[in-house]
C-alpha positions in Angstrom: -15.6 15.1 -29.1 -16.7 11.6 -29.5 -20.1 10.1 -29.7 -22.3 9.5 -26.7 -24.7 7.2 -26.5 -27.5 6.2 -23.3 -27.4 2.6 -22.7 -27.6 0.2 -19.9 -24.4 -2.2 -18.9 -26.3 -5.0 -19.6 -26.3 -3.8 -23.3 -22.4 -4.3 -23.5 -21.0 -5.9 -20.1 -20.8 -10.2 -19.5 -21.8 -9.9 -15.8 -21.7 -13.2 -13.9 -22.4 -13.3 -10.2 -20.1 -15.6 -8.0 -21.6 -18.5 -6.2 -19.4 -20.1 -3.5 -18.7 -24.1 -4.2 -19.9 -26.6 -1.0 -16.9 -26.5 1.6 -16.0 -29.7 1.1 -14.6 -29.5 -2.4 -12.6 -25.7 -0.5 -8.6 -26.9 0.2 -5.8 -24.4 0.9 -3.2 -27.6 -0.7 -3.3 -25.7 -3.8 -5.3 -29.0 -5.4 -8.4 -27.8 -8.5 -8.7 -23.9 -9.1 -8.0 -20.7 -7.1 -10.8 -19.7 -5.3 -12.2 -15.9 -4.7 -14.8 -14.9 -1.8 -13.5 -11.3 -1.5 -12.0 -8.2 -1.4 -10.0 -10.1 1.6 -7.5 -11.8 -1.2 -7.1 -8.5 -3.1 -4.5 -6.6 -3.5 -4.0 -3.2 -5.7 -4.2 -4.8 -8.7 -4.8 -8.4 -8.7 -6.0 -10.9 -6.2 -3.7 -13.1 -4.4 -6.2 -16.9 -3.6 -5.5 -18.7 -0.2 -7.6 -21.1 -1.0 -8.7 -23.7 -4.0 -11.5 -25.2 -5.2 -12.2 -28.8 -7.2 -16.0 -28.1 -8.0 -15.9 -24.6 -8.8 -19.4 -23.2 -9.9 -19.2 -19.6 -11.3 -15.4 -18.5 -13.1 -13.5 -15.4 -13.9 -11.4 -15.7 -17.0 -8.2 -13.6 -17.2 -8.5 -10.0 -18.0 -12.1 -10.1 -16.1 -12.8 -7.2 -13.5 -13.0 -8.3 -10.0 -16.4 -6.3 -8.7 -17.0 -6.7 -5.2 -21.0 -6.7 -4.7 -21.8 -7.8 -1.0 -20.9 -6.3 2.5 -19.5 -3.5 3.3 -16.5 -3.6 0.8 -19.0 -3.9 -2.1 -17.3 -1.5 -4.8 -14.0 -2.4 -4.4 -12.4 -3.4 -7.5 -9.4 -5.8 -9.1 -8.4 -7.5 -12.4 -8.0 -11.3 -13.4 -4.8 -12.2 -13.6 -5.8 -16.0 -14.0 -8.7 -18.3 -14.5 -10.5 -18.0 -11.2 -13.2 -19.8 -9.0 -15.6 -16.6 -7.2 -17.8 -17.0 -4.6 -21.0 -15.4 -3.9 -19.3 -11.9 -2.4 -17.9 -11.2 -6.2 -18.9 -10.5 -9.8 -17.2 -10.9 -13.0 -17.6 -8.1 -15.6 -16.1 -8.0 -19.3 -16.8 -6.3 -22.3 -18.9 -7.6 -24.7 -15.9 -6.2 -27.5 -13.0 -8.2 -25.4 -11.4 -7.9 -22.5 -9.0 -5.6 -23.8 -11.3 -3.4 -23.2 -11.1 -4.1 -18.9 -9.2 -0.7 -17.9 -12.2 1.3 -19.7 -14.7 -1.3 -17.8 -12.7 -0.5 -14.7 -12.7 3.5 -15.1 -16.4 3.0 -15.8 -17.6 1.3 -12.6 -15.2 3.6 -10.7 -17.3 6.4 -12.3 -20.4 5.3 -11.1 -19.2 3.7 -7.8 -21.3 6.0 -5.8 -24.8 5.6 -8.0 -23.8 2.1 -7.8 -23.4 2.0 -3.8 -26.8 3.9 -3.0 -29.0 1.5 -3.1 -27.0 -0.5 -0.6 -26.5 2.0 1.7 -28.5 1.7 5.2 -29.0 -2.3 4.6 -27.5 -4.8 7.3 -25.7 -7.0 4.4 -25.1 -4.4 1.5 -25.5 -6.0 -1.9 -25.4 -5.4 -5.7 -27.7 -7.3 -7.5 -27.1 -8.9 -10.9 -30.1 -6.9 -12.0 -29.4 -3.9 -10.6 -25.8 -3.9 -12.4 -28.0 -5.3 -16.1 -30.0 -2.3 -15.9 -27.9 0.7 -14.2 -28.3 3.2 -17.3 -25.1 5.1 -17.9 -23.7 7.2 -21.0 -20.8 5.5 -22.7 -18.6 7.0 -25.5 -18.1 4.9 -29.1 -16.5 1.9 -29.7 -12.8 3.6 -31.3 -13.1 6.0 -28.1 -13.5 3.1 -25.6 -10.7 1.5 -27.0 -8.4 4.7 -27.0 -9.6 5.0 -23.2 -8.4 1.3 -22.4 -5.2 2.1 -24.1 -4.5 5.2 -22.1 -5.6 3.5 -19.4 -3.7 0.8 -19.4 -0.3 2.2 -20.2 -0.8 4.3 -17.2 -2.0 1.3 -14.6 1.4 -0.6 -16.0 4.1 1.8 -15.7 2.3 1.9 -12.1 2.6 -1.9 -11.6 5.9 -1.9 -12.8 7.2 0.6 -9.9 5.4 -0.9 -7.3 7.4 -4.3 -8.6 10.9 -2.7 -9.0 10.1 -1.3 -5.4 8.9 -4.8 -3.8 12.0 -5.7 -5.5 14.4 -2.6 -3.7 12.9 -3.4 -0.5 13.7 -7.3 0.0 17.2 -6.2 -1.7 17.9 -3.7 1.6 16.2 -6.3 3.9 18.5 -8.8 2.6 21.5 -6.5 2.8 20.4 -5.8 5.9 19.9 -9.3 7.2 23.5 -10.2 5.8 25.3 -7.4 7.7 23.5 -7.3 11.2 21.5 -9.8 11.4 24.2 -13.1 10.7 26.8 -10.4 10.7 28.4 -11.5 7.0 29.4 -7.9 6.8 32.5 -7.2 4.9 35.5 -7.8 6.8 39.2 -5.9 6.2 40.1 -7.7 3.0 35.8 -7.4 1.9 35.1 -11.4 3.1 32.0 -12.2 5.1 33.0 -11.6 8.9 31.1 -14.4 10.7 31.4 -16.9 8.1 35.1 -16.3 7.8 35.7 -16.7 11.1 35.8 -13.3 12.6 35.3 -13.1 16.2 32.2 -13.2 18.3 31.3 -11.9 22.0 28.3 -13.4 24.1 26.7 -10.2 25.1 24.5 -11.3 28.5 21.9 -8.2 27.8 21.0 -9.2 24.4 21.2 -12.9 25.6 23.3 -13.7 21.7 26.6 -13.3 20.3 27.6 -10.6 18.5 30.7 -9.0 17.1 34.0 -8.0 19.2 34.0 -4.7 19.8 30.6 -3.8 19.2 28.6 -2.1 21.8 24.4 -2.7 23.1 22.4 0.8 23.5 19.2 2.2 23.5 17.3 3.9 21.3 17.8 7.1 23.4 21.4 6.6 22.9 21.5 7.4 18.9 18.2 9.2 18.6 15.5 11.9 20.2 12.1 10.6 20.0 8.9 12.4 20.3 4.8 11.3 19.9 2.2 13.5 18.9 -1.7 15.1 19.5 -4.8 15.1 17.8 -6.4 18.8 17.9 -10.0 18.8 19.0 -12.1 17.6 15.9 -15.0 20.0 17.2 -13.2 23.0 16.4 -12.8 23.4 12.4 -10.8 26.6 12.4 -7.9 23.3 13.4 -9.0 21.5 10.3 -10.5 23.9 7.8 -7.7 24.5 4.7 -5.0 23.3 6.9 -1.6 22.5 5.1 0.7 20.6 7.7 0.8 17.2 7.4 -1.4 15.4 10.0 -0.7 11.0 10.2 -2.3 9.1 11.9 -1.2 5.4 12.9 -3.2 3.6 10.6 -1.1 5.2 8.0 2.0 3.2 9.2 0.1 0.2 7.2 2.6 2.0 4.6 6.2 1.4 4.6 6.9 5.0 3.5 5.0 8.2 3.8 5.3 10.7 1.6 2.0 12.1 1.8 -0.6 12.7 4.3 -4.1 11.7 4.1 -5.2 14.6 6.6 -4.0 17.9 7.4 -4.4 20.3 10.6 -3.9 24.1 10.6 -0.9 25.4 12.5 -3.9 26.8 15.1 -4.4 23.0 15.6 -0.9 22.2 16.3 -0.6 25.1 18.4 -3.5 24.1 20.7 -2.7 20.3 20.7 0.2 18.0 21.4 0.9 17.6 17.7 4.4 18.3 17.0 6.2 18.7 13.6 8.6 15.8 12.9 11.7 16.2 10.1 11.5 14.2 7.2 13.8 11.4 7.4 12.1 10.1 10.7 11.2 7.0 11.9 7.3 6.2 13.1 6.8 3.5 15.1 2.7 3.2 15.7 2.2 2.7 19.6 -1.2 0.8 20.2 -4.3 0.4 17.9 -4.6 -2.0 14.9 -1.2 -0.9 13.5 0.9 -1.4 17.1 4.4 -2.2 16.2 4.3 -0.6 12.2 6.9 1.1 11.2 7.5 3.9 8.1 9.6 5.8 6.8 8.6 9.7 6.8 9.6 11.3 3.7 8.1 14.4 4.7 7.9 17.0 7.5 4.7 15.9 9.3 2.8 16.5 12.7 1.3 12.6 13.8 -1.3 11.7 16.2 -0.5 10.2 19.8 -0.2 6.9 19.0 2.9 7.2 16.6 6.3 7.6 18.2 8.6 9.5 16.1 12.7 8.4 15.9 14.7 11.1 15.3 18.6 9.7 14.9 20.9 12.4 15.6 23.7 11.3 12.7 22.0 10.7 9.3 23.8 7.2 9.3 21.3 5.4 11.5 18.3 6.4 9.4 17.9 3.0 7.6 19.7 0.7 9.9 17.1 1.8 12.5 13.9 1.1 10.0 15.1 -1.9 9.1 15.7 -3.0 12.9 12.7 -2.2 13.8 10.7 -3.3 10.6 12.6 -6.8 11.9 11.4 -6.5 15.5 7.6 -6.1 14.5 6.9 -9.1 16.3 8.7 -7.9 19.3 6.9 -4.6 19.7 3.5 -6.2 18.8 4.0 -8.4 22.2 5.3 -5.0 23.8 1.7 -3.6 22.9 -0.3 -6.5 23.9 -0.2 -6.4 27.7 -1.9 -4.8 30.3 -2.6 -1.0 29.5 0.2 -0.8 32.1 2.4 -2.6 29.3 1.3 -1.5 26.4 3.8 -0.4 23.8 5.0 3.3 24.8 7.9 6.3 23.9 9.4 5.7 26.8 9.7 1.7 26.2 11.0 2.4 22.8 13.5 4.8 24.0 14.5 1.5 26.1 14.7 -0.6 23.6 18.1 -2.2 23.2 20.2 -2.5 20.5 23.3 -3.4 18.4 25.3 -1.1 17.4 27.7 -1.2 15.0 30.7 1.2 14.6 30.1 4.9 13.0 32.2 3.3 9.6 30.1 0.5 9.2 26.8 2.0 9.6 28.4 4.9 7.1 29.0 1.9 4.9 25.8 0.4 4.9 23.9 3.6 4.2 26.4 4.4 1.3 25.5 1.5 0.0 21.5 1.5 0.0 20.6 5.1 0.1 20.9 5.0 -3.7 18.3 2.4 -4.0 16.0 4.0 -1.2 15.6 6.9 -3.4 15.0 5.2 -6.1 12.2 3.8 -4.3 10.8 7.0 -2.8 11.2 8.6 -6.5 9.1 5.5 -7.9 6.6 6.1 -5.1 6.5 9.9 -6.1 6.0 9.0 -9.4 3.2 6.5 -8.8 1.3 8.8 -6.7 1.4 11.8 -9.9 0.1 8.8 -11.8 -2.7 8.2 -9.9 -3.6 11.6 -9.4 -3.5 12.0 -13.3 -5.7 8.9 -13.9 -8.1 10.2 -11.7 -8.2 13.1 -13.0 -8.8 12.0 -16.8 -11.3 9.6 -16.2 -14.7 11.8 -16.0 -13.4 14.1 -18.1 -12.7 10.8 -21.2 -15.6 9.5 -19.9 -18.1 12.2 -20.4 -16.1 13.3 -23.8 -14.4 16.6 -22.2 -11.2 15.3 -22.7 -10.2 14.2 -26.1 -7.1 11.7 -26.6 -5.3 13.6 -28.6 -1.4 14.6 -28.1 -1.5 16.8 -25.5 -2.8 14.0 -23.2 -0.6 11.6 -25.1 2.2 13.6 -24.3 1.3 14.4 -20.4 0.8 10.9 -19.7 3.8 9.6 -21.4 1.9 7.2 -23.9 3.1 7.7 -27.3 1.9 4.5 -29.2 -1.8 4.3 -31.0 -4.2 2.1 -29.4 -5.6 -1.1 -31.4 -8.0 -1.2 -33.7 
């Protein structure tokens, strides 16, 4: 077990609170430095600036952690991935030993996020002090262990930024696939040659109001699949609720492009006294109304959803992606389908309507032969990052308060193998 020692952050951490520049010397042209006011430019990992800054005041230097310290986001958490500009909604926190040292800093604040928080809480503009952070009193472990803890740390947050980039790269790979076959119909001809741009023939199809190609045919969403919505059991009764194990999404979860967990579960009492329904894996949501109307994921599991997700359920297994990928292109669409009148808004039944291309059984068989592979490679990367997670959140207090030793056990069961630094 390593040592412990009681100290205070200010004894270790650089904390430097943001101060937002005058908005005259604010662009979005790109011109001076990125600019940070908030958690509103993060992402999981690092920030992503829409806006610049020629007479920045207060900086984050690469490798810095991203603290947010005003409103109610204050907590929430990302890393430098560049020399910054921060406004008055941020702080930037290193340690004193290096920034090296930023995915033990990280772990730390994460530990004591709620301690943090509770002096904010019940105040009409939540905020964390610079002083409060100097003199929050925490236990820390040595010097060596901190650094072991970064390392572990670290090798675990990359091989979790590296999936989620091979994934970001599988899905614009389909979606261009995708675009290429249906969308300007370059699918592969007889002989394998693009078919529009070699020629091959075109139709003007008046209920689609565009051309597509001979011999194809315009249905519905009935046509090729069943579709279904969901309930929500009565959140007063807790027998519904209490240790339930089905699967329970709701439509701001569609904010992801695949599910393949839930975030809440119901008992199969709830389902039984409610319109919840169980869906298959391999399912289609389309969220109906709410801040997600017109989101669409993939459901890798068997899951019950609430009423405002619609559920596509294609009868042949080769319509599975064409049909997320249609409708992940007709967002727009069914966002204006979901903006009327309640009359209008976006429902089952007007997604059953929906009309379509549809290409013929071989092609559709052709372009799932040729991206299931990548699709679950994706879903297996998403698996993977979610274990990952779980594991990092379970070391952390246990490293932390010097329960858990990095020894090679942990080595081995995270899948680090290399010593850290000196």
């Amino acid at each position: 077990m390593h040592k412990q020692t009681k100290t205070t952050f200010g004894d270790f951490l650089n904390i430097s609170m943001g101060q937002s520049p005058e908005a005259v010397f604010v662009n979005q042209e790109g011109a001076g430095v990125p600019l940070l006011n908030g958690p509103a430019e993060f992402t999981g990992r690092h920030p992503e600036p829409v806006q610049f800054t020629t007479n920045g005041k207060r900086f984050a230097m690469q490798g810095d952690i991203l603290f947010c310290v005003r409103g109610s986001t204050a907590g929430r958490i990302n890393i430098a991935d560049t020399h910054y500009a921060i406004g008055r909604g941020l702080a930037a926190i290193s340690h004193k030993n290096g920034r090296a040292l930023a995915p033990f800093v990280k772990a730390l604040l994460e530990y004591h996020l709620k301690d943090l928080l509770r002096g904010t809480l019940g105040s009409v503009f939540p905020g964390i002090t610079r002083d409060q952070l100097m003199d929050f009193e925490c236990v820390v472990p040595d010097l060596p262990a901190a650094k072991a803890i970064a390392h572990l740390l670290s090798s675990l947050e990359t091989k979790i930024a590296l999936n989620h980039d091979i994934n970001a790269r599988l899905d614009a790979l389909v979606k261009t696939i995708y675009n290429y076959w249906f969308v300007q119909f370059d699918f592969p001809g007889k002989a394998g040659e693009p078919y529009a741009a070699s020629g091959g023939k075109m139709v003007y199809n008046a209920a689609l109001k565009k051309m597509i190609p001979e011999g194809w045919e315009v249905k519905t969403i009935a046509d090729v699949a069943a579709t279904g919505s969901g309930g929500t059991p009565a959140s007063t009764n807790a027998a519904y609720y209490a240790q339930g194990d089905i699967p329970w999404i709701n439509s701001g979860e569609l904010n992801k492009p695949v599910i393949i967990a839930a975030e809440n579960y119901i008992t199969a009492l709830g389902m039984k006294n409610s319109n919840a329904k169980l869906f298959p894996a391999e399912s289609v949501l389309v969220a109906m109304y709410g801040a997600t109307a017109g989101k669409v994921s993939y459901l890798k599991i068997a899951a019950t959803t609430n009423q405002a997700v619609c559920a596509i359920m294609p009868y042949e297994k080769e319509w599975r992606h064409y049909i997320r990928y249609m409708l992940d292109g007709m967002y727009q669409h069914l966002v204006y389908l979901s903006s009327g009148s309640a009359r209008d808004n976006l429902s089952q039944d007007k997604i059953r309507q929906l009309l379509i291309v549809a290409p013929p059984k071989q092609l559709l068989q052709q372009f799932d032969a040729t991206v299931n592979a990548m699709c679950e490679k994706y879903f297996l990367n998403l698996k993977q990052n979610q274990s990952l997670a779980g594991l990092r959140a379970w070391l952390i207090p246990g490293l932390l308060n010097g329960a858990v030793s990095i020894d090679e056990d942990v080595l081995q069961t995270t899948g680090v193998s290399c010593s850290p630094p000196a």
